[in-house]
KOLDOZA-389762 format. One record per atom (N, C-alpha, C): residue in one letter; z, x, y. Coordinates in pm, whole numbers, padded with zeros to 5 digits, always signed. Last residue first. Layout:
N
AZXY ...
END
This chain:
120
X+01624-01088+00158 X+01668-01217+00304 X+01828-01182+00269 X+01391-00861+00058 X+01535-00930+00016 X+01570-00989+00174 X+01044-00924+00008 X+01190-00865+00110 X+01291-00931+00074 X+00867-00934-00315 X+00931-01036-00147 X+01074-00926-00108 X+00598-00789-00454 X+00798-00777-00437 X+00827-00845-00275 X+00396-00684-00694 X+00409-00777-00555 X+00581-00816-00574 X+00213-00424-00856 X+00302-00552-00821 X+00354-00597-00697 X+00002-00266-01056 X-00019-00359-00930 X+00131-00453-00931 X-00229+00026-01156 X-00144-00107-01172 X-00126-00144-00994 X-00521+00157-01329 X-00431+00099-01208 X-00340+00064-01254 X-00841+00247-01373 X-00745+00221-01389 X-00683+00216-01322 X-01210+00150-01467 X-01082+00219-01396 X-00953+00165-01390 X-01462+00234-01716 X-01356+00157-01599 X-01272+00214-01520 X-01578+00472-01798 X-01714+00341-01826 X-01549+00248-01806 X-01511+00734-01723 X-01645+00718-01713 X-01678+00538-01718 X-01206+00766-01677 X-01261+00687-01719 X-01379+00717-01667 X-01020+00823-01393 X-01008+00900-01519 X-01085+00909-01664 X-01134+00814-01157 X-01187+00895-01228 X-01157+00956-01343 X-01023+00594-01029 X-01163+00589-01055 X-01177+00700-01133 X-00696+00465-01007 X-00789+00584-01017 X-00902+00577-01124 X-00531+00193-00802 X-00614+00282-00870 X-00700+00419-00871 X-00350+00051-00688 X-00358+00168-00673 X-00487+00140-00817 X-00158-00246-00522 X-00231-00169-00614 X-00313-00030-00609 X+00048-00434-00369 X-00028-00320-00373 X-00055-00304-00500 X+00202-00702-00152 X+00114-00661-00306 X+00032-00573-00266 X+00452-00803-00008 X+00385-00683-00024 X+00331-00679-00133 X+00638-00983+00196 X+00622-00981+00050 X+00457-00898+00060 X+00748-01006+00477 X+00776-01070+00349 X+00815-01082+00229 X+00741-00881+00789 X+00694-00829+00603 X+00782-00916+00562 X+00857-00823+01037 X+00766-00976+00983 X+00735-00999+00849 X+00880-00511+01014 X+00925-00592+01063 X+00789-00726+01089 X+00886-00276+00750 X+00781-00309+00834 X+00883-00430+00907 X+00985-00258+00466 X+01019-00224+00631 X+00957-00258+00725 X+00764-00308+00309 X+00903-00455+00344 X+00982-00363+00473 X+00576-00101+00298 X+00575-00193+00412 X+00671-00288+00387 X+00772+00101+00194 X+00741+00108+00328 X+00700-00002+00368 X+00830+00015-00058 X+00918+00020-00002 X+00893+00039+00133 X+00515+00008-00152 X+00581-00129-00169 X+00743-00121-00048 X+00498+00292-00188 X+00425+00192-00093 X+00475+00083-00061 X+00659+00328-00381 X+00684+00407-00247 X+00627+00306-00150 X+00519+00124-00603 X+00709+00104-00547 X+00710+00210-00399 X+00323+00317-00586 X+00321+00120-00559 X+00406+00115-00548 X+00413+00552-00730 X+00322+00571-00581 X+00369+00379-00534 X+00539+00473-00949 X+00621+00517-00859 X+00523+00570-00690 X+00270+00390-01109 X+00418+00297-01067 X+00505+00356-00955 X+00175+00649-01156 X+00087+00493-01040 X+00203+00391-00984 X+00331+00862-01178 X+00322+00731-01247 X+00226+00695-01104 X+00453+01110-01069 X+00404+01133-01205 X+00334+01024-01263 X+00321+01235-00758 X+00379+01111-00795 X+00355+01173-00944 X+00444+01500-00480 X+00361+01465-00645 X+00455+01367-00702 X+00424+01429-00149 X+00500+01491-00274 X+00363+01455-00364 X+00266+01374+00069 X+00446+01407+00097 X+00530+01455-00041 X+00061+01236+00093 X+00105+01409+00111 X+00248+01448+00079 X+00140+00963+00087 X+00045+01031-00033 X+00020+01180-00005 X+00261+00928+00288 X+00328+00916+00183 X+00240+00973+00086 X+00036+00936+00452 X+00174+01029+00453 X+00231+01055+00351 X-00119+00737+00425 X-00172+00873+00420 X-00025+00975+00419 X+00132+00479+00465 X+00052+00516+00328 X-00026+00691+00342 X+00116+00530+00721 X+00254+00575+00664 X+00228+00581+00521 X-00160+00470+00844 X-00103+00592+00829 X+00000+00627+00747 X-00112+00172+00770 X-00216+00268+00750 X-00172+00405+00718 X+00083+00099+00914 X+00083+00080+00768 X+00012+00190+00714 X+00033+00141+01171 X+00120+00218+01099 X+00135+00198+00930 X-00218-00019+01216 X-00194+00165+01188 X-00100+00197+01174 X-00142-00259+01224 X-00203-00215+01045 X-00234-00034+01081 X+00138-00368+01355 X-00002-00308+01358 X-00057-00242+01266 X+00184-00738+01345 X+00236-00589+01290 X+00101-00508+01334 X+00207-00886+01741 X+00196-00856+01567 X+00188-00729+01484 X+00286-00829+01962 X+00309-00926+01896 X+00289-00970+01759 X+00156-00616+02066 X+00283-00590+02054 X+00361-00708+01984 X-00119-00676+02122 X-00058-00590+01965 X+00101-00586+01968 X-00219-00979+02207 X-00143-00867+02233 X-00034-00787+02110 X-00315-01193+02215 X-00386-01163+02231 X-00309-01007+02283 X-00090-01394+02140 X-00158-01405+02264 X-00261-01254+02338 X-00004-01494+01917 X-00038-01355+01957 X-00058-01298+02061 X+00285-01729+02026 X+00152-01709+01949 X+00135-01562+01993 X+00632-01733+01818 X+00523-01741+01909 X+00373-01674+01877 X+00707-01701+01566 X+00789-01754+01700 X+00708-01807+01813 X+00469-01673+01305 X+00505-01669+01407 X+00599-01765+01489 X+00619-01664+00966 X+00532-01762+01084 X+00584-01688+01159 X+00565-01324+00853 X+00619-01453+00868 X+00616-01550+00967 X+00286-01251+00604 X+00406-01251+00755 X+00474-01345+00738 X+00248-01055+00316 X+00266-01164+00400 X+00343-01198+00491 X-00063-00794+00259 X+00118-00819+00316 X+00096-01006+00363 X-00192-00600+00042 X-00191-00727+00096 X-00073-00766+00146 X-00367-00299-00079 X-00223-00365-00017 X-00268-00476+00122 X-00515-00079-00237 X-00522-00189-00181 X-00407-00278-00143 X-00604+00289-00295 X-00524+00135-00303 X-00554+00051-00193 X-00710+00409-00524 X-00780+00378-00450 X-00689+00246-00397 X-00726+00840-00545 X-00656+00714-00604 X-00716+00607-00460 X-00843+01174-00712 X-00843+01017-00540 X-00799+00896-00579 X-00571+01418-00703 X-00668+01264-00728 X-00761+01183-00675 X-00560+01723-00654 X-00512+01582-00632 X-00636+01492-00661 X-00439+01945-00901 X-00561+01929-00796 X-00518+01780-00762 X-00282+01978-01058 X-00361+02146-01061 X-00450+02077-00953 X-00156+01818-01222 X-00114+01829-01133 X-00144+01971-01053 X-00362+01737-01441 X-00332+01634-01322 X-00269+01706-01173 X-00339+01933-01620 X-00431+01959-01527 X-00448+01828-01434 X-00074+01837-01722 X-00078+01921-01663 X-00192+02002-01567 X-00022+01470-01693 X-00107+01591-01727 X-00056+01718-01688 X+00050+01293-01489 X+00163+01325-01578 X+00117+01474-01628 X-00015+01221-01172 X-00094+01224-01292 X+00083+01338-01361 X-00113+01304-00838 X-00015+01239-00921 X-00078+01235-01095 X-00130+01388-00498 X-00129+01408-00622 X-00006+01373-00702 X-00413+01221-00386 X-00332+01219-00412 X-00284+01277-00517 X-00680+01162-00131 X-00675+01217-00237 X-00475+01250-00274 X-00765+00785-00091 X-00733+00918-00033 X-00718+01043-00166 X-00920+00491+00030 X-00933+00638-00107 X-00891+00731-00033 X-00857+00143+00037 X-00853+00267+00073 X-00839+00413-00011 X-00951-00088-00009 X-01010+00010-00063 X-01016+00171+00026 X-00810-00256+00245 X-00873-00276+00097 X-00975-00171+00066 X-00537-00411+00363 X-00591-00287+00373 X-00661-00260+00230 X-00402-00719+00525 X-00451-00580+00440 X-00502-00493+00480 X-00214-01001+00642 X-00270-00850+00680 X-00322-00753+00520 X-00126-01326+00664 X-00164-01195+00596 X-00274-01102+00681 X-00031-01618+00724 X-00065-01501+00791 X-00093-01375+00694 X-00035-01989+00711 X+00034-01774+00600 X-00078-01718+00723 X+00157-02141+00890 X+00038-02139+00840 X+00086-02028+00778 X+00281-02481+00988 X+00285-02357+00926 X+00156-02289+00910 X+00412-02669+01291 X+00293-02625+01221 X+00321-02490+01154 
END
């Protein structure tokens, strides 16, 4: 028996700094990402124990980190950082993130977004 397994994390807002601008990089952002992971079948079942599946606080957190940890110039190079932490992750697959920022725009918002399978 197969099934997909996925984990996220959806609409998370932290403040980040990134932006090409020069008054981009005078204050941090709030950027708003979203990241969808796919597992891989389980060996066995969960049985009702975290040590058996990924735990979405380290995802969690290692994203708040990564978004202190420097100044991004691109949305692209925040989603590739992100993208490179969770295929570490152990069961990770394949990782779709997106990012956006709500405030550069009065009337939409902006982003990007790509999805990258773990090299086997």
């Amino acid at each position: 028996m197969t099934s997909d397994r996925r984990i996220f994390i959806r609409d998370f807002r932290l403040p980040v700094s990134i932006g090409i601008h020069d008054f981009e990089k005078d204050a941090p952002q709030t950027v708003v990402v979203n990241v969808e992971l796919s597992l891989e079948t389980a060996d066995k079942a969960h049985g009702d124990r975290i040590a058996n599946v990924l735990n979405y606080d380290i995802v969690h957190d290692g994203i708040a980190a990564l978004a202190k940890s420097r100044h991004f110039n691109l949305q692209e190079a925040l989603v590739d950082a992100i993208i490179d932490l969770c295929l570490k992750q152990p069961g990770v697959i394949e990782a779709r993130v997106s990012t956006e920022k709500p405030d550069v725009y009065k009337d939409c918002r902006v982003g990007y977004e790509a999805v990258r399978r773990r090299d086997r």
